[in-house]
DSSP file (Angstrom, degrees, kcal/mol; ACC not computed):
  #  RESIDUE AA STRUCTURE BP1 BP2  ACC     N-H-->O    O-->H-N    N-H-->O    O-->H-N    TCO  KAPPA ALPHA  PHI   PSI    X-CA   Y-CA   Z-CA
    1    1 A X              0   0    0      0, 0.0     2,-0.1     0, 0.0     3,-0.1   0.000 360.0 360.0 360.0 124.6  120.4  105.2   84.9
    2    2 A X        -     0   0    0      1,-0.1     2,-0.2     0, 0.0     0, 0.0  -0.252 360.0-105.9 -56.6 124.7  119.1  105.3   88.7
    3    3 A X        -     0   0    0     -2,-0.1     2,-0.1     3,-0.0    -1,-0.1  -0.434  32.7-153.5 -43.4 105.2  116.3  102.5   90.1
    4    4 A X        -     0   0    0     -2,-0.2     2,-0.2    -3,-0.1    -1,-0.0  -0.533  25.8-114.1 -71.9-179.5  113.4  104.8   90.2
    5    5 A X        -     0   0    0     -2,-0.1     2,-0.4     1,-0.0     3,-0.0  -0.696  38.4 -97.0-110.1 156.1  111.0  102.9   93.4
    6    6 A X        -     0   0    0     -2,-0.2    -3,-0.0     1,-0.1    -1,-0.0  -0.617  39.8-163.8 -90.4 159.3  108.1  101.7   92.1
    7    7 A X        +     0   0    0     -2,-0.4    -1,-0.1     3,-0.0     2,-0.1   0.583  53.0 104.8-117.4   2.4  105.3  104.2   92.8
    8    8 A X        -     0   0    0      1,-0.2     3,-0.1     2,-0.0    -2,-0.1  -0.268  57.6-152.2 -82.8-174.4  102.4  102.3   92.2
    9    9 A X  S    S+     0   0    0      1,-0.2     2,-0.5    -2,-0.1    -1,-0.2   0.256  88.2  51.8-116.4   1.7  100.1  101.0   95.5
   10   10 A X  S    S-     0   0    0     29,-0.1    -1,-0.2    31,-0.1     2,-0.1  -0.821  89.7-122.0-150.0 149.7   99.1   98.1   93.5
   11   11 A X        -     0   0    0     -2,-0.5    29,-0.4    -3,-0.1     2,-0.3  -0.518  34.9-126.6 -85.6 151.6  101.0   95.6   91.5
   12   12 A X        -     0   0    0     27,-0.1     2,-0.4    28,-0.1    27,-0.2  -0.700  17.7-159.9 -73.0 124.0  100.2   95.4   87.8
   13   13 A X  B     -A   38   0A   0     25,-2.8    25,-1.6    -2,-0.3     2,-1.0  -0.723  22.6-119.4-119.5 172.9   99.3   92.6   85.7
   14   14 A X        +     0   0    0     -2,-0.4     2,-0.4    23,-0.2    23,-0.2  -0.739  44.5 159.8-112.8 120.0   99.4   92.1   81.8
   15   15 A X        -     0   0    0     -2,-1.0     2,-0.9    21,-0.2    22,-0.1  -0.933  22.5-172.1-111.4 103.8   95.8   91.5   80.6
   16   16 A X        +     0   0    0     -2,-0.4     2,-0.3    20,-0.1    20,-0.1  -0.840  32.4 137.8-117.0 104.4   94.7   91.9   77.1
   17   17 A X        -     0   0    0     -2,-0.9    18,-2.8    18,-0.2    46,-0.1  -0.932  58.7 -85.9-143.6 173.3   91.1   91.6   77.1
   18   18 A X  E     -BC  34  62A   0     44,-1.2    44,-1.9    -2,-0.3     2,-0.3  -0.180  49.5-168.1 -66.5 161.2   88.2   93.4   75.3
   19   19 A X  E     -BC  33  61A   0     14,-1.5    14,-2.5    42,-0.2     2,-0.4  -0.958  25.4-153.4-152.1 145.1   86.7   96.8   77.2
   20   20 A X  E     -BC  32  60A   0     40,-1.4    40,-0.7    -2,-0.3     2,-0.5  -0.946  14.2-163.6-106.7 132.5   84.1   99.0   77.1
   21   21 A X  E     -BC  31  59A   0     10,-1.0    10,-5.3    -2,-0.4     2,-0.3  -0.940   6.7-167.0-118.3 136.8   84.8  102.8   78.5
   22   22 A X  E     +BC  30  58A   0     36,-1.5    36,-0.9    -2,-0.5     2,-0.2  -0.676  21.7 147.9-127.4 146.2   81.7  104.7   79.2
   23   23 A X  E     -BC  29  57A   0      6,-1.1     6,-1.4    -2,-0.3     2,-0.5  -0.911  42.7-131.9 176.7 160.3   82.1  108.9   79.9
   24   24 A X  E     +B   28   0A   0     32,-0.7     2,-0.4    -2,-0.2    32,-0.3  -0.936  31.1 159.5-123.6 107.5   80.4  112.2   79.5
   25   25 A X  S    S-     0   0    0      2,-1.1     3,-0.1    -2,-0.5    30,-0.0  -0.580  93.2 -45.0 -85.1  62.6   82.8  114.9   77.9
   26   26 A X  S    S+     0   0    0     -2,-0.4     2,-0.5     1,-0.1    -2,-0.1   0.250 141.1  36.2  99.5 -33.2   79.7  116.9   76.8
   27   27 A X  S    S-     0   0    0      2,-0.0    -2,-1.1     0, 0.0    -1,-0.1  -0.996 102.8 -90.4-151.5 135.4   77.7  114.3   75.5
   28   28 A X  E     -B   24   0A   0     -2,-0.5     2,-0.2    -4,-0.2    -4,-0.2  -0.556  58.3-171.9 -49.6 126.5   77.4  110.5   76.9
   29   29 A X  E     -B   23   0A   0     -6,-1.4    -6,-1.1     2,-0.0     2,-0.4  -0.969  25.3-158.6-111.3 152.8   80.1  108.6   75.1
   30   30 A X  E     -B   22   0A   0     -2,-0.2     2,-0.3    -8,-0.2    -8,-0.2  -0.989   3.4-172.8-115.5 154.5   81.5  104.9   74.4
   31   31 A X  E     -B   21   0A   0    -10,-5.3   -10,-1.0    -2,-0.4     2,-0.3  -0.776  22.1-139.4-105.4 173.1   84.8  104.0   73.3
   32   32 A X  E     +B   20   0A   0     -2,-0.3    16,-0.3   -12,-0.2     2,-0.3  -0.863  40.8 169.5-102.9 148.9   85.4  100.3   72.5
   33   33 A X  E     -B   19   0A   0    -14,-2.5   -14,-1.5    -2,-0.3     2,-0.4  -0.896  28.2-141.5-159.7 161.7   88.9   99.9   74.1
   34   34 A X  E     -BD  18  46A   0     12,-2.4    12,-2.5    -2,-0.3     2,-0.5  -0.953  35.0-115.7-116.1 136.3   91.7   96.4   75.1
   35   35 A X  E     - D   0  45A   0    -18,-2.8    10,-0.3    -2,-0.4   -18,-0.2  -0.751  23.1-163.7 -86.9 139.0   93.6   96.5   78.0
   36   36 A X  E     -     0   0A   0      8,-2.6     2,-0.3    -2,-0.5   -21,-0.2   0.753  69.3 -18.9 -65.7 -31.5   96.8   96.7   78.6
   37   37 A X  E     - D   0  44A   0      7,-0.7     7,-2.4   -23,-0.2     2,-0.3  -0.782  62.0-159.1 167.4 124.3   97.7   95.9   82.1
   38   38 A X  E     -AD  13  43A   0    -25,-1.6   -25,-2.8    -2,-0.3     5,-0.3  -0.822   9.6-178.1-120.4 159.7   95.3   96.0   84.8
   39   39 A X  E >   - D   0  42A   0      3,-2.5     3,-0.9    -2,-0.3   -27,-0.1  -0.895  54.8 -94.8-144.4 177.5   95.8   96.3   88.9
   40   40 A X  T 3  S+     0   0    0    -29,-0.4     3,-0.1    -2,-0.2   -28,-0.1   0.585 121.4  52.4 -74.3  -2.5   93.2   96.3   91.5
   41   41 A X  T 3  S-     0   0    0      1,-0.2    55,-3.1   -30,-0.1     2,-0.3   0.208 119.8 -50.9-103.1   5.9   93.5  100.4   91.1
   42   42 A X  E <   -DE  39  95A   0     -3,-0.9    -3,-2.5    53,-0.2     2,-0.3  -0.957  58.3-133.9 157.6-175.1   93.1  101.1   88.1
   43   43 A X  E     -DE  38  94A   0     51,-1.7    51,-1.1    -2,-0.3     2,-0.7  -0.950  11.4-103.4 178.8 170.5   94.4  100.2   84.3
   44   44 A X  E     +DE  37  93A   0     -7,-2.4    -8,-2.6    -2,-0.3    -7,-0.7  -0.811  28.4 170.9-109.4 121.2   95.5  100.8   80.8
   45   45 A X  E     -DE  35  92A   0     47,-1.7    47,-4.2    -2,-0.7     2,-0.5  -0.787  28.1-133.4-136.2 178.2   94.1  100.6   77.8
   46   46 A X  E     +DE  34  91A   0    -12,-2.5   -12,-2.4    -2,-0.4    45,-0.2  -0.945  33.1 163.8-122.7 129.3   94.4  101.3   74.2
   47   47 A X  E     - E   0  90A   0     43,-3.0    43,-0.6    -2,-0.5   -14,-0.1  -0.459  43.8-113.3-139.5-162.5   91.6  102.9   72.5
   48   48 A X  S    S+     0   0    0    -16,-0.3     2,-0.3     1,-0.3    41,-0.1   0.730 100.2  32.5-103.7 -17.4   91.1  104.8   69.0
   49   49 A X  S    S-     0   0    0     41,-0.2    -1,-0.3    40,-0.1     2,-0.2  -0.988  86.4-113.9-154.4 138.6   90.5  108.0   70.5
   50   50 A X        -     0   0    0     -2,-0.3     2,-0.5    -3,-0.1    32,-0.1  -0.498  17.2-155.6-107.9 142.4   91.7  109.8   73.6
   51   51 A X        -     0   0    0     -2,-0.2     4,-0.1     1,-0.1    -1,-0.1  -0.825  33.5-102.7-110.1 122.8   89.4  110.6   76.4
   52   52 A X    >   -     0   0    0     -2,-0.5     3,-1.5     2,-0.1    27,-0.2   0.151  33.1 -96.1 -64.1 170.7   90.6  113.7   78.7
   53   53 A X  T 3  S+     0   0    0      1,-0.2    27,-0.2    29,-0.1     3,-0.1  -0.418 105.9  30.9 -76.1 179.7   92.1  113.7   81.9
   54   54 A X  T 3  S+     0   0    0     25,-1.9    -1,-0.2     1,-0.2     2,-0.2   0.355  80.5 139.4  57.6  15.8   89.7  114.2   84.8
   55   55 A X    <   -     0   0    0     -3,-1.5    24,-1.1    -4,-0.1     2,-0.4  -0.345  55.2-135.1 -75.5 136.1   87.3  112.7   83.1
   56   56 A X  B     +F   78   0A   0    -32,-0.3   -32,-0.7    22,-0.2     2,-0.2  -0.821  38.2 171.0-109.2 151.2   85.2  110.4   85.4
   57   57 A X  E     -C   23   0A   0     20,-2.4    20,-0.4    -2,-0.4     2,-0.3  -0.788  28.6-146.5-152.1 173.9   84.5  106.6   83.2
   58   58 A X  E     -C   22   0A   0    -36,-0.9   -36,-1.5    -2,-0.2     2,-0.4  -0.950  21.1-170.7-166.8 129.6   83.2  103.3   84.0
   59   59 A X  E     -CG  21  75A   0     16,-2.1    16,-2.1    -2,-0.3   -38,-0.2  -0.768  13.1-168.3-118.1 160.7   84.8  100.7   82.2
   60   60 A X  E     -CG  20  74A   0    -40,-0.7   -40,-1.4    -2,-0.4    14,-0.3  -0.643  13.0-156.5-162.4 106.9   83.8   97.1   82.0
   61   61 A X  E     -CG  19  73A   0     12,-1.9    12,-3.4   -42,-0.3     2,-0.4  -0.336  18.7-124.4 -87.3 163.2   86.4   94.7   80.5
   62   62 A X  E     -CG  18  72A   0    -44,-1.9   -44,-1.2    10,-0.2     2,-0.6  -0.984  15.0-148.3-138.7 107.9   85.2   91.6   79.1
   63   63 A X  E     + G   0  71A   0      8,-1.8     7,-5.2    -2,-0.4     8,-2.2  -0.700  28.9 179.9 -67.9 100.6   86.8   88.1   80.6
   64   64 A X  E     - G   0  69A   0     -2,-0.6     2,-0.5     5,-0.3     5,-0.2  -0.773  17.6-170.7-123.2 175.1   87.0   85.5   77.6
   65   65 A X  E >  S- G   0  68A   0      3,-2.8     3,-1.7    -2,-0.3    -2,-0.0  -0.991  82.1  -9.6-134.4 129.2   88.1   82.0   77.3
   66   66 A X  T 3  S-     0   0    0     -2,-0.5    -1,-0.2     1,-0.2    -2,-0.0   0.894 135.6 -56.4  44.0  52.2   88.5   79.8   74.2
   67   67 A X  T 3  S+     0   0    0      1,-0.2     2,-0.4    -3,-0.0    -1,-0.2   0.402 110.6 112.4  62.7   5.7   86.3   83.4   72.6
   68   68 A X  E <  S-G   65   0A   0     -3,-1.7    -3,-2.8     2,-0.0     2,-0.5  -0.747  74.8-116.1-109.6 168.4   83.6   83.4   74.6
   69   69 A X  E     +G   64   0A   0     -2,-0.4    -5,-0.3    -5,-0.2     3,-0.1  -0.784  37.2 170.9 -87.9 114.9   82.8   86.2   77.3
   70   70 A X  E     +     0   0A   0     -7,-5.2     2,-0.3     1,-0.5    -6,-0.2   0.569  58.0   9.9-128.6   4.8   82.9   84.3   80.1
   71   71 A X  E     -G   63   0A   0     -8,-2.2    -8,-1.8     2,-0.0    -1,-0.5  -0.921  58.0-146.2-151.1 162.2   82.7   87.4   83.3
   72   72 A X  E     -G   62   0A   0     -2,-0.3    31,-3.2   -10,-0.2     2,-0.4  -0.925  20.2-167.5-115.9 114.9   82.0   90.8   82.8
   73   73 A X  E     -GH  61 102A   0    -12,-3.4   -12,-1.9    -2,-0.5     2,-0.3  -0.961   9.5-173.5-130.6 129.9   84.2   93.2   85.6
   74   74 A X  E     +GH  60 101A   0     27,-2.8    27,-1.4    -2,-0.4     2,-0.3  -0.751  14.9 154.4-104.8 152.6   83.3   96.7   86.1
   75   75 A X  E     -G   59   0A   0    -16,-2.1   -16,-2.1    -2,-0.3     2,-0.8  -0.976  27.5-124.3-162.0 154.0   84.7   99.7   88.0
   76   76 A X        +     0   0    0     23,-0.3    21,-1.9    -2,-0.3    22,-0.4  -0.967  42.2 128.9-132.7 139.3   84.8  104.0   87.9
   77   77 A X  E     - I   0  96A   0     -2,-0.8   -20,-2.4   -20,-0.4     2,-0.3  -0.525  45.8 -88.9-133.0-156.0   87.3  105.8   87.9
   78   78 A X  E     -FI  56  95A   0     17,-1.8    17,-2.6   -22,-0.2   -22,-0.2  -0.990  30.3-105.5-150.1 160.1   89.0  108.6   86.2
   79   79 A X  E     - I   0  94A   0    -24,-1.1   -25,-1.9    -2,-0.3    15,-0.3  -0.375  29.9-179.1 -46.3 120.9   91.4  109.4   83.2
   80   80 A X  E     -     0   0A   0     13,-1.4     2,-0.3     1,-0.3    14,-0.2   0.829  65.7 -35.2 -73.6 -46.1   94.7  110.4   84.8
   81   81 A X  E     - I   0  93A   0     12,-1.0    12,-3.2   -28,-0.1     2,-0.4  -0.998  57.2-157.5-162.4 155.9   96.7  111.1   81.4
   82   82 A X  E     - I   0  92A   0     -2,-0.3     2,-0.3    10,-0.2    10,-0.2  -0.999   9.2-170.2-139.6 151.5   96.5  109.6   78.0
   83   83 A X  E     - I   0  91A   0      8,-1.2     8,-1.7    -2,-0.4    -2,-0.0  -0.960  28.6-105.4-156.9 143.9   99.1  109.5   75.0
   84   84 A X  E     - I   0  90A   0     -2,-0.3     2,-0.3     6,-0.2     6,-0.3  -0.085  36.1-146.1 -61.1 151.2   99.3  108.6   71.6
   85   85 A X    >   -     0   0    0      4,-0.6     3,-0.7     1,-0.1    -1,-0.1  -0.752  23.6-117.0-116.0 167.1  101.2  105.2   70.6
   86   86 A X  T 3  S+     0   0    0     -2,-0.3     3,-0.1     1,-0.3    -1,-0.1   0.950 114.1  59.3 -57.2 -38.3  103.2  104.2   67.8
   87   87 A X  T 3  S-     0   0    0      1,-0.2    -1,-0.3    -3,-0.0     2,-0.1   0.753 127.0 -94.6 -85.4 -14.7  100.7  101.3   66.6
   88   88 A X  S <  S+     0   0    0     -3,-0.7    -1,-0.2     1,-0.1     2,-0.2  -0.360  86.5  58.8 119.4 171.0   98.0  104.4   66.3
   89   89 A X  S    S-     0   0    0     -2,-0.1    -4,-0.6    -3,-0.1     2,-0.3  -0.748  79.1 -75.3  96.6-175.2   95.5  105.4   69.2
   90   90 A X  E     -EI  47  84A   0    -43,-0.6   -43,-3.0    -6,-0.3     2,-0.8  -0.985  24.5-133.2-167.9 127.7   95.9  106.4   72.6
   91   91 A X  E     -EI  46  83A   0     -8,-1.7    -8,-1.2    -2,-0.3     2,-0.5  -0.792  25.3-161.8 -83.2 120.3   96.7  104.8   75.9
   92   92 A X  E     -EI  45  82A   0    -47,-4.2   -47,-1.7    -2,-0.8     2,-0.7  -0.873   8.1-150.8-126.4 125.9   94.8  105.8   78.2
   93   93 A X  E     -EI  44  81A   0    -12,-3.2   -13,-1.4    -2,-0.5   -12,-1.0  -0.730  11.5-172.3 -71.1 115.3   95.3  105.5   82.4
   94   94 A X  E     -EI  43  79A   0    -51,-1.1   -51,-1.7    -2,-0.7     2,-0.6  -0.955  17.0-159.7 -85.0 136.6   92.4  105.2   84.8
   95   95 A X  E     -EI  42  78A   0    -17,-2.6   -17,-1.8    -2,-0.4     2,-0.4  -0.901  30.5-146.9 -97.6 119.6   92.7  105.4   88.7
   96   96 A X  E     - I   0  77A   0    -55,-3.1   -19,-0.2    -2,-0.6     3,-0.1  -0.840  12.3-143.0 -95.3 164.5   89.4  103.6   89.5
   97   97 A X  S    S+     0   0    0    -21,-1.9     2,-0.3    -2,-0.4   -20,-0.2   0.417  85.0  27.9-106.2  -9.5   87.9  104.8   92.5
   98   98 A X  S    S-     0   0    0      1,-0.4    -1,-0.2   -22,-0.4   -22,-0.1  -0.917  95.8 -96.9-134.9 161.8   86.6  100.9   93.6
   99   99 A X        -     0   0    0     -2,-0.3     2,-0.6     1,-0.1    -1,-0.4   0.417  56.1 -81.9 -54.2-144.6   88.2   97.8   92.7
  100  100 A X        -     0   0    0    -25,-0.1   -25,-0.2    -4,-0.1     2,-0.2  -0.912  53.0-153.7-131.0 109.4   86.8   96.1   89.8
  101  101 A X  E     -H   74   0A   0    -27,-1.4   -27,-2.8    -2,-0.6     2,-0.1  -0.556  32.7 -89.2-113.0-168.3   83.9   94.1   90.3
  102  102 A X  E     -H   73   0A   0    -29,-0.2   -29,-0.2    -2,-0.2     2,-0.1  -0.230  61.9-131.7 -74.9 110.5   81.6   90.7   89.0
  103  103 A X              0   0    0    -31,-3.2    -1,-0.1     1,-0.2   -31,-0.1  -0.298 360.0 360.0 -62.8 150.5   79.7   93.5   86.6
  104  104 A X              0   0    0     -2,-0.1    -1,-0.2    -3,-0.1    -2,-0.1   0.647 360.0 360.0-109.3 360.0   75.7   92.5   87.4
């Protein structure tokens, strides 16, 4: 199999921390959501229930430490694609549109 290049602009890291994803399909929703891997553009998370693409969000993952919350970081973006996983769920991509900041 051929080297694809990588084609993200921002390197990825592997995070798994709690999240809340905020969105309007029709009606103001939240999901409660973990992440998967986060970059300063955007990230992946695993949720119960799959939000469509184009969808503008605002996420705000929740930094903890020995179980306590100990920063709140926020950002909007939007869904690029989501797909079901084997453990059950949906992965879901966001490009945010700013990095992710100290949520206030």
């Amino acid at each position: 199999m051929e080297h694809q290049p990588e084609r993200r602009r921002a390197r990825r890291f592997p995070l798994q921390q709690s999240a809340l994803v905020q969105f309007n399909d029709g009606t103001t929703r939240e999901l409660t959501a973990r992440t998967e891997n986060v970059s300063l553009r955007g990230a992946l998370v695993s949720a119960p229930e799959a939000i469509p693409e184009g969808v503008a969000v605002t996420m705000k993952i929740f930094l903890q430490k020995n179980g306590l919350h100990d920063v709140a970081l926020t950002a909007t973006g939007k869904v690029i694609y989501h797909q079901p996983v084997q453990s059950g769920g949906f992965g879901i991509a966001v490009a945010f549109e700013k990095p992710l900041t100290t949520a206030s």
